[in-house]
Backbone as CSV, one residue per row, in Angstrom:
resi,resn,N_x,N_y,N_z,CA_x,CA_y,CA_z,C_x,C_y,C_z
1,UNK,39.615,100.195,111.241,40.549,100.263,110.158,40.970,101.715,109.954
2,UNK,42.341,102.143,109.772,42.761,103.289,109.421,42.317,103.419,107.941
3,UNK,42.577,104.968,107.760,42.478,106.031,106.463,43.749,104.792,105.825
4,UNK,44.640,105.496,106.660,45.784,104.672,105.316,45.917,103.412,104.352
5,UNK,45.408,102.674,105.917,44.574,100.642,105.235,43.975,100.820,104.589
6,UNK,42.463,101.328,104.541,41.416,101.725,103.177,42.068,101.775,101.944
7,UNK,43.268,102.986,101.809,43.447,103.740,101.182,44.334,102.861,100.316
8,UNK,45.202,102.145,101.202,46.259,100.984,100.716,45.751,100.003,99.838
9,UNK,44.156,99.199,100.585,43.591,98.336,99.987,42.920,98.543,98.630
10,UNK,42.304,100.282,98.683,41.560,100.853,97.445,42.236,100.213,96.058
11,UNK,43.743,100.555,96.732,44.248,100.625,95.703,45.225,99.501,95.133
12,UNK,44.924,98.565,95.889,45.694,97.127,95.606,44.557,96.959,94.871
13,UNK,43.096,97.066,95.343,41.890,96.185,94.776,41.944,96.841,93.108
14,UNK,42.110,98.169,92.875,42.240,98.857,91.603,43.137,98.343,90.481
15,UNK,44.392,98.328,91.272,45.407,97.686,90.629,45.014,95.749,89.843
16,UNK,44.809,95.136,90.681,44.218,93.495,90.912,42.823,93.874,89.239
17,UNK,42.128,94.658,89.573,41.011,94.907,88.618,41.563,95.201,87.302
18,UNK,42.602,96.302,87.048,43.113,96.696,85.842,44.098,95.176,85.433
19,UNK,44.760,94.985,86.247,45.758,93.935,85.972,45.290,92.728,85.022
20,UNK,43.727,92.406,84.990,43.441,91.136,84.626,42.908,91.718,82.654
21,UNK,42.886,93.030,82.721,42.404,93.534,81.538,43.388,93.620,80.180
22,UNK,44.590,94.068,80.727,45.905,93.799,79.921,45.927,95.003,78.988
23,UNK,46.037,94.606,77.544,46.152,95.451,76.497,44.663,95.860,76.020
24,UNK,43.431,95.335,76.095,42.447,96.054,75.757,42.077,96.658,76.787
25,UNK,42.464,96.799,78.081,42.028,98.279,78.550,42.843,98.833,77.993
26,UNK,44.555,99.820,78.019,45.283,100.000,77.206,44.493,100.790,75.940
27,UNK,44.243,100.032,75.365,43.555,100.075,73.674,42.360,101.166,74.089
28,UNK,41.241,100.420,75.095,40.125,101.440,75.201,40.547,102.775,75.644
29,UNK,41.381,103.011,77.076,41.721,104.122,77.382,42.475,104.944,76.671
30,UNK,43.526,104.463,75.645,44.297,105.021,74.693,43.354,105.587,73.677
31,UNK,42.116,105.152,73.185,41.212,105.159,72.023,40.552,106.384,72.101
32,UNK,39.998,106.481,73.670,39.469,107.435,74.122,39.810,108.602,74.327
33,UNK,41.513,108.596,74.596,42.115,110.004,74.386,41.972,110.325,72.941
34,UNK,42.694,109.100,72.342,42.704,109.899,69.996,41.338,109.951,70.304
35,UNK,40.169,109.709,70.464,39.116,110.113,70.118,38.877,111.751,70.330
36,UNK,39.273,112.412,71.647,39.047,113.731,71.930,40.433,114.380,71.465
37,UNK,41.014,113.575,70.572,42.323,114.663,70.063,42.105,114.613,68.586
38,UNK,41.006,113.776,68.374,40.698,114.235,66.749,41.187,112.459,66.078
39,UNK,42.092,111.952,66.475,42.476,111.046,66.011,41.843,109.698,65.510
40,UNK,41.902,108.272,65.283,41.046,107.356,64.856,40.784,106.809,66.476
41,UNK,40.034,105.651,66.292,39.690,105.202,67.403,39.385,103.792,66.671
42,UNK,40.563,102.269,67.425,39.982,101.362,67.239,40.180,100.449,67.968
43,UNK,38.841,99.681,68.318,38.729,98.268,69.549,39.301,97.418,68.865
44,UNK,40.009,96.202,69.446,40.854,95.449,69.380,40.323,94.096,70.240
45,UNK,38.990,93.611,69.955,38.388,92.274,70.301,38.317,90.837,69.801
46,UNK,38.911,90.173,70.369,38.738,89.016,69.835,39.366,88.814,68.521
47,UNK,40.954,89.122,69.191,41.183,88.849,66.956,41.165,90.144,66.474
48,UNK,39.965,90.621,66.345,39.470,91.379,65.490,39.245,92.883,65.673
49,UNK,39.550,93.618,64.887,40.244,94.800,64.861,38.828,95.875,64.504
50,UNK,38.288,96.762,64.948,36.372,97.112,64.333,36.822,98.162,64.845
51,UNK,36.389,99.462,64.019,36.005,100.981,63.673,35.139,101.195,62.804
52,UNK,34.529,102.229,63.385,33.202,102.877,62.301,34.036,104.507,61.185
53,UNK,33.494,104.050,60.022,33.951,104.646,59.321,32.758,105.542,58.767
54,UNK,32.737,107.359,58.800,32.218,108.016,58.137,32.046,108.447,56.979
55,UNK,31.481,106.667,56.328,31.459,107.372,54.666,30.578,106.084,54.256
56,UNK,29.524,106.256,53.240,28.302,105.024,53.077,29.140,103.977,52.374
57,UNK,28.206,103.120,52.616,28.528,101.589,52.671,29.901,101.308,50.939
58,UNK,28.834,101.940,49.713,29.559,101.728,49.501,31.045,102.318,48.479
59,UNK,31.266,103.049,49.176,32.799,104.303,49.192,33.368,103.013,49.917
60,UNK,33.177,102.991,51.302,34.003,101.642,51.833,34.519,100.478,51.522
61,UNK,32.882,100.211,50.610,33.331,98.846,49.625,34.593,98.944,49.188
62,UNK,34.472,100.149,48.472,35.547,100.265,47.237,36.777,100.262,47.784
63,UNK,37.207,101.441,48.974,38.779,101.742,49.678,38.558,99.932,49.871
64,UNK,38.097,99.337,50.655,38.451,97.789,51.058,39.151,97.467,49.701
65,UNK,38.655,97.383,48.875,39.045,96.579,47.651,40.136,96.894,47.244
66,UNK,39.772,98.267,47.649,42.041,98.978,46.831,42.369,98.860,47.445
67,UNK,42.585,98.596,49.347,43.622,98.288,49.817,43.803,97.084,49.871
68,UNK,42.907,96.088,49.371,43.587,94.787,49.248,44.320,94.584,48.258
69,UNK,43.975,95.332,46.787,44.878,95.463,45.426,45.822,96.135,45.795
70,UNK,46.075,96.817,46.896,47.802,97.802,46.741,48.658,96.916,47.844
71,UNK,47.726,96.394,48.455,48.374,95.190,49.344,48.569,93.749,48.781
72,UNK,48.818,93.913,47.181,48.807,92.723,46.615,48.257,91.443,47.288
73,UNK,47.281,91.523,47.251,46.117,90.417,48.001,46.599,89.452,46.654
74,UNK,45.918,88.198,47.162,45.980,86.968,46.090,44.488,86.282,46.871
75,UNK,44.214,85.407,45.613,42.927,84.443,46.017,41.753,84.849,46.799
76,UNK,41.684,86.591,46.134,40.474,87.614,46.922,38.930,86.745,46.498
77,UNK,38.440,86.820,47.744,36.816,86.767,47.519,36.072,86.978,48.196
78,UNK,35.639,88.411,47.393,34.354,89.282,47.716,32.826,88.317,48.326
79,UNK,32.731,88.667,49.277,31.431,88.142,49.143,30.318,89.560,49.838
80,UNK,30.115,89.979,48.818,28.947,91.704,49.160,27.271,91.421,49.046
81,UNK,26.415,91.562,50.272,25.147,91.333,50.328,24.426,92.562,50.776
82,UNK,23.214,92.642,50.858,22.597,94.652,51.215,22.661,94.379,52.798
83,UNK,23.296,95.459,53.248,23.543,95.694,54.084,25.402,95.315,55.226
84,UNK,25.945,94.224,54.112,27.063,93.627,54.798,27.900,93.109,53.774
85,UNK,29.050,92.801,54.052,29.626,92.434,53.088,31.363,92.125,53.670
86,UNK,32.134,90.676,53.247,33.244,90.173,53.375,34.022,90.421,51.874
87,UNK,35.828,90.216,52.423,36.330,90.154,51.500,37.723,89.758,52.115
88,UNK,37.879,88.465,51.587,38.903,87.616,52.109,39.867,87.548,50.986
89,UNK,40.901,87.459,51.689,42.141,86.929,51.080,43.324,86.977,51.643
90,UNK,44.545,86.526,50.869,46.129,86.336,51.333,46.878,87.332,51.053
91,UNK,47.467,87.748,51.646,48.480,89.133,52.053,49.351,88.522,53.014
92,UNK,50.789,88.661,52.219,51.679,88.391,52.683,51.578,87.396,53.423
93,UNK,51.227,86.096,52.854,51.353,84.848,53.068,50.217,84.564,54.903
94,UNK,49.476,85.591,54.909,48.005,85.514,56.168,46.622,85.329,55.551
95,UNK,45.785,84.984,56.128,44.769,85.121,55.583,44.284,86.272,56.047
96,UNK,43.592,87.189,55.633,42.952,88.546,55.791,41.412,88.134,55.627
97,UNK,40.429,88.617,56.748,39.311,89.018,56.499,38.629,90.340,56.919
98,UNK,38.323,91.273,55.949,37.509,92.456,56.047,36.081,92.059,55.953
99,UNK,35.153,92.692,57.150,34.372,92.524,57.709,33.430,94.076,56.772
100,UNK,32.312,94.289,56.130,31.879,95.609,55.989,30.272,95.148,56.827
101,UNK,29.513,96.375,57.674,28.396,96.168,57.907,27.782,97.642,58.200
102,UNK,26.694,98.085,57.520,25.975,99.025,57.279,25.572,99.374,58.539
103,UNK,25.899,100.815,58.836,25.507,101.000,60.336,24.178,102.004,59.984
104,UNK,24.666,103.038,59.069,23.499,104.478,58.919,23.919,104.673,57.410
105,UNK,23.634,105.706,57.182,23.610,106.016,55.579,24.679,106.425,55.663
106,UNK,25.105,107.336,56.237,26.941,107.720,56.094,27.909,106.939,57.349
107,UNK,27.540,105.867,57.568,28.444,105.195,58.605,28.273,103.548,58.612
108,UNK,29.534,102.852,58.170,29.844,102.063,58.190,31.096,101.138,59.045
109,UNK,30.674,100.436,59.465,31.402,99.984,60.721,32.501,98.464,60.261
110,UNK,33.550,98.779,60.191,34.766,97.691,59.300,35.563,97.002,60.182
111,UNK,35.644,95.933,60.148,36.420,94.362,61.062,37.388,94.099,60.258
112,UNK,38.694,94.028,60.600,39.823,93.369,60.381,40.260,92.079,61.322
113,UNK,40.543,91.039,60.787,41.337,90.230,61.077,42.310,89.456,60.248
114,UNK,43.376,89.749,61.051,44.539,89.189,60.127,45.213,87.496,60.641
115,UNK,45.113,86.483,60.075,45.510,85.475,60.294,44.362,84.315,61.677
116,UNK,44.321,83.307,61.611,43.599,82.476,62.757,43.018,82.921,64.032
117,UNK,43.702,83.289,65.041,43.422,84.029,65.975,43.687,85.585,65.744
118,UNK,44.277,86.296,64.723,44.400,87.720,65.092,45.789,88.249,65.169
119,UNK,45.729,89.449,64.413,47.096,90.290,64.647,47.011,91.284,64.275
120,UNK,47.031,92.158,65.737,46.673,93.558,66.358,47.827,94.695,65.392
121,UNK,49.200,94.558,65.399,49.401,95.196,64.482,49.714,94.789,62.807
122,UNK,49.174,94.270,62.475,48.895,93.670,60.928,47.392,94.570,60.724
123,UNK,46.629,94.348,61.731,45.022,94.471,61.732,45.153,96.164,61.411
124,UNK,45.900,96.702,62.336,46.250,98.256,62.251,45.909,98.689,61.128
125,UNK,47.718,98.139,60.235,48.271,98.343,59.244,46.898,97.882,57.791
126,UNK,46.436,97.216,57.672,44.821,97.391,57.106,43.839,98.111,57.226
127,UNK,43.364,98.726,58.625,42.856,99.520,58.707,43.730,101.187,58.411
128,UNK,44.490,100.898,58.420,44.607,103.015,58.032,44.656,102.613,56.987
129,UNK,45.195,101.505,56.201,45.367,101.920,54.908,43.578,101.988,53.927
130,UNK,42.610,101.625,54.666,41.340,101.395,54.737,41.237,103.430,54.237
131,UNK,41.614,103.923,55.743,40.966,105.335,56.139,41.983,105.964,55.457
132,UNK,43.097,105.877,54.815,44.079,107.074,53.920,43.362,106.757,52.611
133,UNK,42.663,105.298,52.119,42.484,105.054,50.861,40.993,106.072,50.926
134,UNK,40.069,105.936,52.093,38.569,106.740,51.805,39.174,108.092,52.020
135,UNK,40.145,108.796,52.900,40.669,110.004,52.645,40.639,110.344,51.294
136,UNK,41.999,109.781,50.497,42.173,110.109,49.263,41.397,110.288,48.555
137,UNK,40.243,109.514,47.976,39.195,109.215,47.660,37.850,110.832,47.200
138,UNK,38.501,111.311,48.641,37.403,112.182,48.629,38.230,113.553,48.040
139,UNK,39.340,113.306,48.389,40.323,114.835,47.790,40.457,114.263,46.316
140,UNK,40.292,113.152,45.813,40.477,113.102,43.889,39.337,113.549,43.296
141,UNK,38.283,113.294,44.256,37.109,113.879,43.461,36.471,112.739,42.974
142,UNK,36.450,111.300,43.926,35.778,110.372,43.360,34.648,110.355,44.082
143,UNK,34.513,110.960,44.842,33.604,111.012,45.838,33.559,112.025,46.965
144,UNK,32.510,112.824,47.571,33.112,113.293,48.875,33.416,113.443,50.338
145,UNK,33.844,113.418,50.659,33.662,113.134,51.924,32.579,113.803,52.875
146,UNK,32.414,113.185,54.065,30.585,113.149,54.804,30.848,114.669,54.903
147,UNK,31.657,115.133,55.568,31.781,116.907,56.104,31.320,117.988,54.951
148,UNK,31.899,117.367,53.419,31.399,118.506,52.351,30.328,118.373,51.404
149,UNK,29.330,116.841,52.251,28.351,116.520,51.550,26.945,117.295,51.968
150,UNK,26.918,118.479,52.498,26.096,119.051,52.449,25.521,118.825,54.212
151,UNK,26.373,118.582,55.206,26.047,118.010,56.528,25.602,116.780,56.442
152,UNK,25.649,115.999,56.102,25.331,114.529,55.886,25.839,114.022,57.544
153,UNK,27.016,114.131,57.855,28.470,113.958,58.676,27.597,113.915,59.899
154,UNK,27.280,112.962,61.007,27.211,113.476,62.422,27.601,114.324,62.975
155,UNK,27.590,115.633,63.929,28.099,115.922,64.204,29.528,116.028,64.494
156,UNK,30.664,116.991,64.235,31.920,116.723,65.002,32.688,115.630,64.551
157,UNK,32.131,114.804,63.217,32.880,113.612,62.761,33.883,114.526,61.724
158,UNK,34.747,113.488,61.442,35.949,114.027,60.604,36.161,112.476,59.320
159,UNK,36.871,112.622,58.427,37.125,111.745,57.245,37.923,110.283,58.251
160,UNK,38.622,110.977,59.541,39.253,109.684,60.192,38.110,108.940,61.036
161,UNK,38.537,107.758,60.806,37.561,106.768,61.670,37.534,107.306,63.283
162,UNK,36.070,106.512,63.624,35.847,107.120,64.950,34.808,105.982,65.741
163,UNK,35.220,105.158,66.567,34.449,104.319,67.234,33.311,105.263,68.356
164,UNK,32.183,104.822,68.205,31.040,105.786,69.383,30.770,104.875,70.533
């Protein structure tokens, strides 16, 4: 077999491999650049939309709750237990479920899904408004954020979400 055949096949077989992955490779490899440019980072599995958020369980609680009140949610119900916690409801005529689950003391890891099977940009559009509401949050002075809590913060983390 020639260099070139190898070389031809390498790369049909590469192509054939990425091809069957679609938009969540896409998503991972895209994630992975905002991750080293500072930006958020979020997987897009099954439906369901999951980033870890640098701020305790429950600061998160709360942004969840206001962005379902500024997202005029209807027929909300909380359901919050130690360590985890749902909060369902209708937005703009979908069903919404926010997912909360206690990862570490300053890191909490949040699931969006918007409607039956899922919707990747609906799911988005919940999540930043998730991470501008714990932003804000920490510049009003309701709380502060992990970086000015005295190093609390993992290393190198920032107020924007960050999948590890």
């Amino acid at each position: 077999m020639t260099d070139k055949l190898r070389k031809a096949l390498a790369v049909m077989f590469g192509v054939l491999m990425l091809a069957g992955c679609g938009v969540e490779t896409a998503l991972i490899v895209g994630g992975v650049a905002a991750a080293g440019a500072g930006g958020g980072t979020y997987a897009y599995i099954n439906g369901e939309m999951k980033t870890d958020y640098y701020y305790p369980m429950d600061k998160t609680w709360k942004a969840c709750e206001k962005t379902v009140a500024d997202m005029k949610g209807r027929d909300v119900v909380p359901d919050r237990r130690i360590g985890e916690g749902t909060i369902k409801a209708a937005i703009d005529g979908e069903d919404v479920t926010i997912g909360l689950k206690y990862k570490d003391k300053t890191v909490t890891t949040v699931s969006v899904r918007v409607g039956l099977f899922g919707n990747k940009v609906s799911s988005q559009l919940v999540q930043d408004r998730i991470r501008d509401n714990l932003v804000r949050s920490g510049q009003e002075g309701l709380g502060t954020s992990p970086a000015s809590a005295g190093g609390a913060a993992p290393a190198g983390s920032s107020p924007a979400p960050m999948n590890r």
